[in-house]
C-alpha positions, 0 to 999 in steps of 0.5 A, spaced: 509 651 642 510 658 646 512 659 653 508 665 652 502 668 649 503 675 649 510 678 646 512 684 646 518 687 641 524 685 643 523 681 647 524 673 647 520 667 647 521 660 649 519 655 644 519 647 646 518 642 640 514 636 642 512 629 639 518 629 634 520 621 636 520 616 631 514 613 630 515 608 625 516 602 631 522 600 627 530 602 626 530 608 620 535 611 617 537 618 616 533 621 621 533 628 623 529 634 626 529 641 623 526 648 626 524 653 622 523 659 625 520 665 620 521 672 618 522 675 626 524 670 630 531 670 630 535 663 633 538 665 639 539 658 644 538 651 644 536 646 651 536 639 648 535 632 652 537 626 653 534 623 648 530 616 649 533 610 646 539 615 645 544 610 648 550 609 642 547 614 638 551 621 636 548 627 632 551 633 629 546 640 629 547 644 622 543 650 620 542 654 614 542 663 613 537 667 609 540 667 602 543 660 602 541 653 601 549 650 603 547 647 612 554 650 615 555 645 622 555 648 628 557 641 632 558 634 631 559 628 634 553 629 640 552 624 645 545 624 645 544 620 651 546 626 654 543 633 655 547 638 650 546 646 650 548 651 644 547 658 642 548 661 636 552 669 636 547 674 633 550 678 628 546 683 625 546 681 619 545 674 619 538 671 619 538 663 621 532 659 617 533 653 619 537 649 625 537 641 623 539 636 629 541 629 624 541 623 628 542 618 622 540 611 624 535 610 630 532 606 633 524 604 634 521 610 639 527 614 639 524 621 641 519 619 645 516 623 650 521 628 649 522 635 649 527 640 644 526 648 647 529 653 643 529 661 644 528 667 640 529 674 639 523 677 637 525 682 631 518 684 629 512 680 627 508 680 620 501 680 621 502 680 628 503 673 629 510 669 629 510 663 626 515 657 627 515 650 624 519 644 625 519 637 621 520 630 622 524 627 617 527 620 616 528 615 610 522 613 609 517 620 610 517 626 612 513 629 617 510 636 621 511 636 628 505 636 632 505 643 633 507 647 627 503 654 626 503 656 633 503 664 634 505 668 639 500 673 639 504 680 639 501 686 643 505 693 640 505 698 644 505 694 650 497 693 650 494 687 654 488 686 655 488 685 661 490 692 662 487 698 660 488 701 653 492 707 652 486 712 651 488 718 646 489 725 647 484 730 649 481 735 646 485 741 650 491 738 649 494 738 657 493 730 657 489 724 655 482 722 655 479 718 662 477 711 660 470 707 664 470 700 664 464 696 661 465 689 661 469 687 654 470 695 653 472 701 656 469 707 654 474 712 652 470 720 656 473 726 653 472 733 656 465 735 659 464 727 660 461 727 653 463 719 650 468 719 644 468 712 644 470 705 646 476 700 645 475 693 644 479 687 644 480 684 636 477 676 638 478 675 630 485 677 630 487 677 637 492 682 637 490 689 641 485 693 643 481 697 637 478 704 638 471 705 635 467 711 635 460 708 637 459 707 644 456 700 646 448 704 649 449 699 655 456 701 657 455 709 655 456 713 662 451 718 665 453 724 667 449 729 670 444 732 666 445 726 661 439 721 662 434 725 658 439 726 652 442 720 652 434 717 653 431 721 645 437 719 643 436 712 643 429 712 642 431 717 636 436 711 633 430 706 635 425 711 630 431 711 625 432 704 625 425 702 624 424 707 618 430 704 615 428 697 615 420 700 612 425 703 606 428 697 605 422 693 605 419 698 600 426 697 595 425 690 596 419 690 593 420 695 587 426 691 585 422 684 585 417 687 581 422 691 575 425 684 575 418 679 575 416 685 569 422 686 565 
């Protein structure tokens, strides 16, 4: 899982990898744990533990690049009883898709309890989200491992919900607009305190603040002289919503009636 919920472009995140031991209760064969980052995360180091049951057991960390089936080693013979750091250098060129540590033989539980943290460069983020996988293999299954699909929500622009949103440009052109906050939004004022909108945070998507034209009537502020306006206006809309919903009605029935008849 992320160390972080919020990313920004450019930065890093720490990912940590857990419940990748050996679950079978017995020694396994060709055993190995393989990360697969995808499409903007890009492999930057890797903090590995001394793994349970480790003792008398050596790995080799392979991976494999964007364009290419071969795995290319990177380190072999570890001692996996003992704690091991590495990092990959970052040509720009180059995307690692998968970063696989091979154990071979161990034995029952190896693994268990413990934790891989891997770190990412954040290049860009499709859809938002930031995906990383990784699998348990051995000679007798494969598996996920207890957290795939876990993203990273991305905020562009620096937006965080916990901070305001960046309000547009007002209509004179010599700065931005003011923003009143009202529970989940804030009401984007424009000149003369007329309310242009509000910036709500997308609960579906879960990514940044989205701007809409239509003021929550609970959050509309009131300035001076508004209270009248701004009362005709929401018992016009409760009129408008009323007749709305008569002609619905009145269609309705027309179109059961041609149907019951036709």
């Amino acid at each position: 899982m992320p160390h972080s919920t919020f990313i920004n472009i450019g930065e890093t995140v720490s990912w940590s990898l857990h419940g990748f031991h050996n679950r079978t209760g017995r020694t396994v064969t060709e055993f190995a744990v393989v990360d697969i980052p995808r499409e903007g995360l890009h492999f930057v180091s890797g903090e590995l533990p001394a793994f349970y049951n480790g003792e008398g057991i050596t790995y080799d960390i392979r991976y494999r690049v964007a364009g290419s089936s071969e795995w290319r080693t990177f380190a072999s013979g570890i001692d996996a009883s003992q704690p091991f750091s590495f990092s990959f250098t970052q040509p720009g060129d180059i995307y690692y898709t998968d970063i696989g540590l091979f154990f071979g033989t161990v034995p029952a539980y190896f693994g268990l309890g413990d934790v891989i943290t891997y770190m990412f460069y954040v290049s860009h983020a499709p859809n938002n989200e930031l995906i990383n996988r990784f699998f348990v293999m051995h000679s007798d299954a494969m598996y996920d491992g207890d957290s795939p699909y876990v993203p990273t929500l991305v905020i562009p622009g620096g937006n965080n919900p916990a901070e305001p949103p960046t309000p547009n440009a007002n209509a004179n052109g010599n700065g931005q607009n003011s923003l009143f906050p009202d529970g989940d939004f804030w009401i984007e004022i424009g000149d003369d305190n007329v309310p242009l909108g509000s910036w709500r945070f997308d609960e579906e998507e879960w990514v940044f603040y989205v701007f809409d034209e239509e003021v929550p009537l609970a959050g509309m502020p009131l300035t001076k002289g508004s209270c009248r306006k701004n009362m005709y206006a929401i018992l016009g809309s409760i009129s408008f919503t009323i007749a709305s919903i008569a002609l619905f009605k009145i269609k309705r029935a027309r179109k059961f009636a041609n149907n019951l008849y036709s």
